[in-house]
N, C-alpha and C positions, 0 to 999 in steps of 0.2 A: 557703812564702809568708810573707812580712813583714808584720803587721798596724800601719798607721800610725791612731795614735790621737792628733787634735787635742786639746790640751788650751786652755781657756778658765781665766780666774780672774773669781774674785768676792770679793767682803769679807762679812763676818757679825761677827755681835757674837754672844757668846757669856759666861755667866757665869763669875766670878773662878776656882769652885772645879773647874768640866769643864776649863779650859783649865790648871789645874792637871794634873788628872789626865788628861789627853792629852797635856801632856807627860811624865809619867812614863810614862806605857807606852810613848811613843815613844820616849825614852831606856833605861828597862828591854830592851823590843822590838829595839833599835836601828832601829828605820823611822823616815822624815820623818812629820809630825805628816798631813799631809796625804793619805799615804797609809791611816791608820788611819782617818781620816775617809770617804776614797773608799770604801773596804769596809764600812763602817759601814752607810753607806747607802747601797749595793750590799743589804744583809741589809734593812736598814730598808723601802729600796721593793720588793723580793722580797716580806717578812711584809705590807705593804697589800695587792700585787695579791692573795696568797692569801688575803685577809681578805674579798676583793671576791668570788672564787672562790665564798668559804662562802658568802657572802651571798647570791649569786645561786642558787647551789642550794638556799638554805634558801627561797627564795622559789618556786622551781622545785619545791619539795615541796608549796609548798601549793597549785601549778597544778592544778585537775582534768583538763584538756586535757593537759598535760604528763605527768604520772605516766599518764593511758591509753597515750599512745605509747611511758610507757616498756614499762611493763608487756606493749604488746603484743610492743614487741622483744626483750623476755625470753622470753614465748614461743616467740618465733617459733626463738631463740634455744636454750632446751631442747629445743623438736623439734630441729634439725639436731643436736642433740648425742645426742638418744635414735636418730634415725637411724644417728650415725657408730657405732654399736654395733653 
């Protein structure tokens, strides 16, 4: 199966000394400047959503309603495990 993938442009300002060093690695790399950029932030918005991830759990810890349900399906959890013995 052939994956077609639209591509859009857009313009960004960017300062002197990044676009310095985007093109050396591009040139180092040998990639288009644009492809290092797409990957970039390919990593960039992956590390937010897993930041959102933490964050929601960390607030999901201080739920009391939450941590009961988890903790009950923990239990329920080790029984079926002391059962499969």
């Amino acid at each position: 199966m052939v994956k077609i993938c639209i591509m859009k442009t857009f313009t960004s300002s960017l300062p002197d000394n990044l676009l310095q060093d985007l093109a050396n690695k591009a040139k180092h790399y040998k990639m288009p400047k644009n492809k290092i950029i797409e990957k970039a932030l390919i990593i960039y918005l992956d590390q937010l959503k897993r930041a959102e991830y933490s964050k929601s759990y960390s607030r999901a810890a201080q739920d009391d309603d939450i941590m009961a349900v988890a903790e009950e399906g923990m239990e329920d959890y080790l029984t079926d495990l002391n059962e499969q013995k």
